[in-house]
C-alpha positions as CSV (number, residue, x, y, z in Angstrom):
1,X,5.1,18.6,15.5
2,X,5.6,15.0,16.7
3,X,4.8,12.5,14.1
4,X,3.3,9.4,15.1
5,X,4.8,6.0,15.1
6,X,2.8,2.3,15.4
7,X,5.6,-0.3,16.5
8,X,5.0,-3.2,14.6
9,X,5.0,-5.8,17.6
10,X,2.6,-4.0,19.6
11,X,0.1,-5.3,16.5
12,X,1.2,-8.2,16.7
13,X,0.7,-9.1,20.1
14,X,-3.1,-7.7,19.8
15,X,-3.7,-8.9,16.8
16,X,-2.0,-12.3,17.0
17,X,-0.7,-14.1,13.7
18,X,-2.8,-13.6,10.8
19,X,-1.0,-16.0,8.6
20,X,-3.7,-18.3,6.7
21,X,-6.5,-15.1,6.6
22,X,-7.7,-14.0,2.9
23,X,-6.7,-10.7,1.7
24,X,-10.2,-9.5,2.1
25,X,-9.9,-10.3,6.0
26,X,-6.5,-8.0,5.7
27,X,-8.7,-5.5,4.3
28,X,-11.3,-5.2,7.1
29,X,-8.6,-5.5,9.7
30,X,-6.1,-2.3,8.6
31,X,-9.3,-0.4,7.8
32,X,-10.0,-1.3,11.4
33,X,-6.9,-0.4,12.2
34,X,-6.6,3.2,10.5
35,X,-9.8,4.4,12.4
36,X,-8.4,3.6,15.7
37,X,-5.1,4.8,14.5
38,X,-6.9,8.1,13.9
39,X,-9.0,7.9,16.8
40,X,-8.4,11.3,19.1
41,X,-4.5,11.9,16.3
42,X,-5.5,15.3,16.5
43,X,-5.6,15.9,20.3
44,X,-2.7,13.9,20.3
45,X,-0.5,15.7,18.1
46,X,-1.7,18.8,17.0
47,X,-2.9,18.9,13.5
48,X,-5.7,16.4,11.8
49,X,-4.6,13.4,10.3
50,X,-5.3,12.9,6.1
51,X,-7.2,10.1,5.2
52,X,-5.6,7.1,6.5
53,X,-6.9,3.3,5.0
54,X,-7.5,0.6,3.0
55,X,-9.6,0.9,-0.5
56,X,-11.4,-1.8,-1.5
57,X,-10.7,-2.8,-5.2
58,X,-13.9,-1.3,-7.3
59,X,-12.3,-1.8,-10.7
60,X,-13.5,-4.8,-13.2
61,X,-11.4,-7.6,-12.3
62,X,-11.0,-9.5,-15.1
63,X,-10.2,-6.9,-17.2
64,X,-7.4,-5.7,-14.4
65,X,-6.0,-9.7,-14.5
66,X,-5.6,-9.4,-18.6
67,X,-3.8,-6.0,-18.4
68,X,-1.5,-6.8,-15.4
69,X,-0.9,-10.3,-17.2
70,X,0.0,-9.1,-19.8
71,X,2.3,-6.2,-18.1
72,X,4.4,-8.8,-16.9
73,X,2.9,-8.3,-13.4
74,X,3.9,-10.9,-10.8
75,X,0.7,-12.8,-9.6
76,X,1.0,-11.8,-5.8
77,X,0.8,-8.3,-7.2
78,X,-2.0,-9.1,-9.5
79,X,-4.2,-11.1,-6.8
80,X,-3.7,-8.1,-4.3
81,X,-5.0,-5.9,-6.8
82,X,-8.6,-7.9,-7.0
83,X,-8.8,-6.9,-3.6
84,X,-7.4,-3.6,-2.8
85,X,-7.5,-0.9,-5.1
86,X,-4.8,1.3,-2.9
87,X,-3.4,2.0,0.3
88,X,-3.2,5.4,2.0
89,X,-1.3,5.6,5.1
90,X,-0.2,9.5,5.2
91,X,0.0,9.6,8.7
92,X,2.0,6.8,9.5
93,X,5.6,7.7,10.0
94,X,6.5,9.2,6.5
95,X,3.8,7.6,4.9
96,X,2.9,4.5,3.2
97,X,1.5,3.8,0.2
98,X,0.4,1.4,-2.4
99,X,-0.4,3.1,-5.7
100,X,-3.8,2.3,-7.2
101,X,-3.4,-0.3,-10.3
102,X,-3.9,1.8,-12.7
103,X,-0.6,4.0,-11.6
104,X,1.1,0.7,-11.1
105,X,0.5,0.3,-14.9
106,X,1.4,3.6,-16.1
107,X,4.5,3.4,-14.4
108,X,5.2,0.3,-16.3
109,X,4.5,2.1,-19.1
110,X,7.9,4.4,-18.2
111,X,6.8,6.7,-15.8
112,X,8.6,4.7,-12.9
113,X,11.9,2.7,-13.0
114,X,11.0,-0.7,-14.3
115,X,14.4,-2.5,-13.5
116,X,17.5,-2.7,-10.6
117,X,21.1,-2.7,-11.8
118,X,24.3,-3.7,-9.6
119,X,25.2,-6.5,-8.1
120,X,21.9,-8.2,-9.3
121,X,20.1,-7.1,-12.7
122,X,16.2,-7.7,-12.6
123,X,13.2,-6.5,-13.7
124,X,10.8,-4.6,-10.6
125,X,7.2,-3.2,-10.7
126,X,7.1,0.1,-8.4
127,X,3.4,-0.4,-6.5
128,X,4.3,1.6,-3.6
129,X,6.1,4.8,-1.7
130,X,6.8,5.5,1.5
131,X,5.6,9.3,1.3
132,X,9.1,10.9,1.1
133,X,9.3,13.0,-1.7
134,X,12.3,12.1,-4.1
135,X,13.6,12.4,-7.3
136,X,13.8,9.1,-9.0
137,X,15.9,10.1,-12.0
């Protein structure tokens, strides 16, 4: 079975720069952007694609902002959250996704690696996968 790819530049020459838009506008466009990804995905490669899109946040917002403050959550993080509850690109490549906030927390918590070691030591919040199953310990 083929798996389907979207070349980045091909977006961006249809969809031009999108620098300056609100998150919300991000929203409408890649849910935009999923249906006509999975527009006709089945004739085209054989099987039907998963649910592919962009969930718009439903949780209470305030209450998300106190427990991702005080998670340590970096502020990008916690303003894409009063947005976008999760991303769920199965079909793209290997997948993409961005984890609901709720899983971001949990793995906070301990359930996900909460900090790089090497060259550089930091601290890192795990909000996303690419689909490819691993084992992270």
């Amino acid at each position: 079975m083929k798996k389907p790819r979207i070349s980045p530049d091909r977006i961006d020459r249809r969809y031009g720069d999108t620098a300056g838009e609100s998150l919300d506008d991000w929203v409408v466009e890649v849910s935009a952007l999923s249906q006509h990804f999975v527009s006709g995905f089945e004739d085209r490669f054989g099987y039907p694609p998963d649910e592919n899109g962009v969930k718009p946040a439903t949780v209470e917002v305030d209450g998300l902002r106190v427990k991702m403050r005080d998670a340590g959550f970096p502020q990008e993080l916690t303003d894409f959250f009063t947005s976008v509850e999760e991303v769920s690109l199965p079909d793209v490549n290997n997948g993409y996704f961005v984890h609901g906030p709720e899983l971001v927390l949990a793995g906070v918590g301990g359930e996900q690696p909460t900090q790089v070691t090497g060259t550089v030591v930091d601290d890192i919040v795990v909000f996303g996968s690419d689909g490819v199953a691993r084992c992270s310990r």
